[in-house]
C-alpha positions as CSV (number, residue, x, y, z in Angstrom):
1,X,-18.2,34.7,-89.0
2,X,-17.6,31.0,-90.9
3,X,-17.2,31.0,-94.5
4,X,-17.5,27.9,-96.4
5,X,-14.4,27.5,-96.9
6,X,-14.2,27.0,-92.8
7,X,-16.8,24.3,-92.8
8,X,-15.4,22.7,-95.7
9,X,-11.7,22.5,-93.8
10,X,-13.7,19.8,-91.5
11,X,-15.1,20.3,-88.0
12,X,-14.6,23.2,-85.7
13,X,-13.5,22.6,-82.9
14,X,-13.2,25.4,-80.3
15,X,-10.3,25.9,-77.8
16,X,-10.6,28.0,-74.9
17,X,-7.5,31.1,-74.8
18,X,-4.2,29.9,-73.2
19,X,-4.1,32.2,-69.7
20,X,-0.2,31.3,-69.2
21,X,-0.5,33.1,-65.9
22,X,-2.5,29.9,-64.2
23,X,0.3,27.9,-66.1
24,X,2.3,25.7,-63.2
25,X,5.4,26.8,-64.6
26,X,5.0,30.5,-64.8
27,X,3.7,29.8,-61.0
28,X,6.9,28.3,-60.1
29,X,9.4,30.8,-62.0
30,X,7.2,33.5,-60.1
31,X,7.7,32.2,-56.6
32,X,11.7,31.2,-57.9
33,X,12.1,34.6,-58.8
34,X,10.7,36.6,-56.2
35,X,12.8,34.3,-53.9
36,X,16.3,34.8,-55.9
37,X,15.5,38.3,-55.8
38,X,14.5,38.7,-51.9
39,X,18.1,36.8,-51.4
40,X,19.8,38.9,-53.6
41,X,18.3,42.2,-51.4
42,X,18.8,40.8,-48.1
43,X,22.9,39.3,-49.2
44,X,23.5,43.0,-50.6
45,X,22.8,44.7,-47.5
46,X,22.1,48.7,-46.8
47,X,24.9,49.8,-43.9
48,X,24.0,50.1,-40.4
49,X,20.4,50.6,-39.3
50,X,19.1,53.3,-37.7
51,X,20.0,52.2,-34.0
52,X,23.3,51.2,-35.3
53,X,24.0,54.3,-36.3
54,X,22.4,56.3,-33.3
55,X,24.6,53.8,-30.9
56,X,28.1,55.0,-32.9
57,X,27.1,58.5,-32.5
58,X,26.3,58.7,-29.3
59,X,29.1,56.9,-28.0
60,X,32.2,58.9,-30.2
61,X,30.5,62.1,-29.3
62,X,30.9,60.3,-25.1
63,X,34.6,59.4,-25.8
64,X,35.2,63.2,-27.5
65,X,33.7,65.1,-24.1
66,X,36.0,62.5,-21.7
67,X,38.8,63.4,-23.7
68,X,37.8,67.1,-23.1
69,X,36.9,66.7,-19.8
70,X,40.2,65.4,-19.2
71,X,41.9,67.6,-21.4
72,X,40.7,70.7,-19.0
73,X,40.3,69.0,-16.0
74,X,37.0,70.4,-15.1
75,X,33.3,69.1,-15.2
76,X,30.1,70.5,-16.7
77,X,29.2,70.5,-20.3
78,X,32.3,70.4,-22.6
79,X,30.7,68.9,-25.6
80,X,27.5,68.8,-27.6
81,X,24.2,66.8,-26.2
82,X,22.8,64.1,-29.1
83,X,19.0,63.8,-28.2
84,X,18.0,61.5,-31.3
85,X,19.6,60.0,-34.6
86,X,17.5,59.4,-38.0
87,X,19.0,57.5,-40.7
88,X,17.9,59.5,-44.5
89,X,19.7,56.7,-46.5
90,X,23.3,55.1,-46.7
91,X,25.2,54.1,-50.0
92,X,27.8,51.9,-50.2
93,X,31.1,53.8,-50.9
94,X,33.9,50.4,-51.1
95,X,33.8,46.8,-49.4
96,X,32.0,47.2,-46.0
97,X,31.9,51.1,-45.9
98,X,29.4,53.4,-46.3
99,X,28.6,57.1,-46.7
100,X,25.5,57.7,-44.6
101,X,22.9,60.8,-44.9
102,X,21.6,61.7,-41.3
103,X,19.6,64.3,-39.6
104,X,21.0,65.1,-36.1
105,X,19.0,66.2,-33.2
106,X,21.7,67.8,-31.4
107,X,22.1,71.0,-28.7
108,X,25.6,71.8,-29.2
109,X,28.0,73.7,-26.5
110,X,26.7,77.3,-27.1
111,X,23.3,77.4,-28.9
112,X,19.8,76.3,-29.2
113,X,18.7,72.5,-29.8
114,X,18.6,72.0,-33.7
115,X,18.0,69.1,-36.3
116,X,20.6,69.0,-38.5
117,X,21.4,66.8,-42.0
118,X,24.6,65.3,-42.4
119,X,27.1,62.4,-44.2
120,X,28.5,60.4,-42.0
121,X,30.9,57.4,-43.3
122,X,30.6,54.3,-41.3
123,X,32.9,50.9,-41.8
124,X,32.0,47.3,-40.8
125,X,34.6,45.7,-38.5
126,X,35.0,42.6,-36.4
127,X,33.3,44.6,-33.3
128,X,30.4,46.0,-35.9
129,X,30.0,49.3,-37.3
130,X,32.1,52.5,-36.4
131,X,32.2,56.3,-37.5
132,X,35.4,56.7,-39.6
133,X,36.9,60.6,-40.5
């Protein structure tokens, strides 16, 4: 409601509310940030992947039975069969390595076929990622 003392201050002029999200500047720091920030996520990286991971396993637990195999000079099972590899989550532990959480579909020597969690550490070298004990 005017008072007087509003129409006595001279004319009134009306000015529509500032929306500073349609402001061309806010658009611009918007689209600045969310690129800094997708650079930022894709330069920090998150360990191997999933098929990374699968690939290491699966081809230390082929080296172990050869060196069984070899080891008793016979054939037939000597080691545990990997049927699939799922990556829970990795964190990074020092420069390049990482302490991975994995469930294990495995059917070991002696036993039944079972899914199994467990922390893995993997490092990043020249020839990409390998299983370190």
């Amino acid at each position: 409601m005017l008072s007087l003392l509003d129409l006595a201050a001279g004319p009134i002029r009306y000015l529509p509310p500032f929306n500073m999200a349609r402001h061309p500047l806010v658009a611009s720091l918007r689209g600045a940030s969310c690129v800094i920030g997708l650079a930022a996520l894709s330069a920090c990286g998150s360990g191997p992947s999933e098929s990374e991971i699968e690939r290491v396993v699966k081809a230390t637990v082929a080296k172990e039975k050869a060196a069984t195999e070899r080891l008793i000079r016979g054939g037939g099972n000597v080691g545990p069969t990997v049927h699939a590899v799922k990556k829970l989550g990795c964190k990074e532990t020092s420069s390049n390595v990482y302490a991975c959480d994995v469930e294990l579909d495995v059917t070991p020597l002696v036993g039944e076929r079972t899914k199994a969690p467990t922390t893995i550490r993997f490092a990043k070298g020249s020839d990409g990622w390998a299983a370190m004990r």
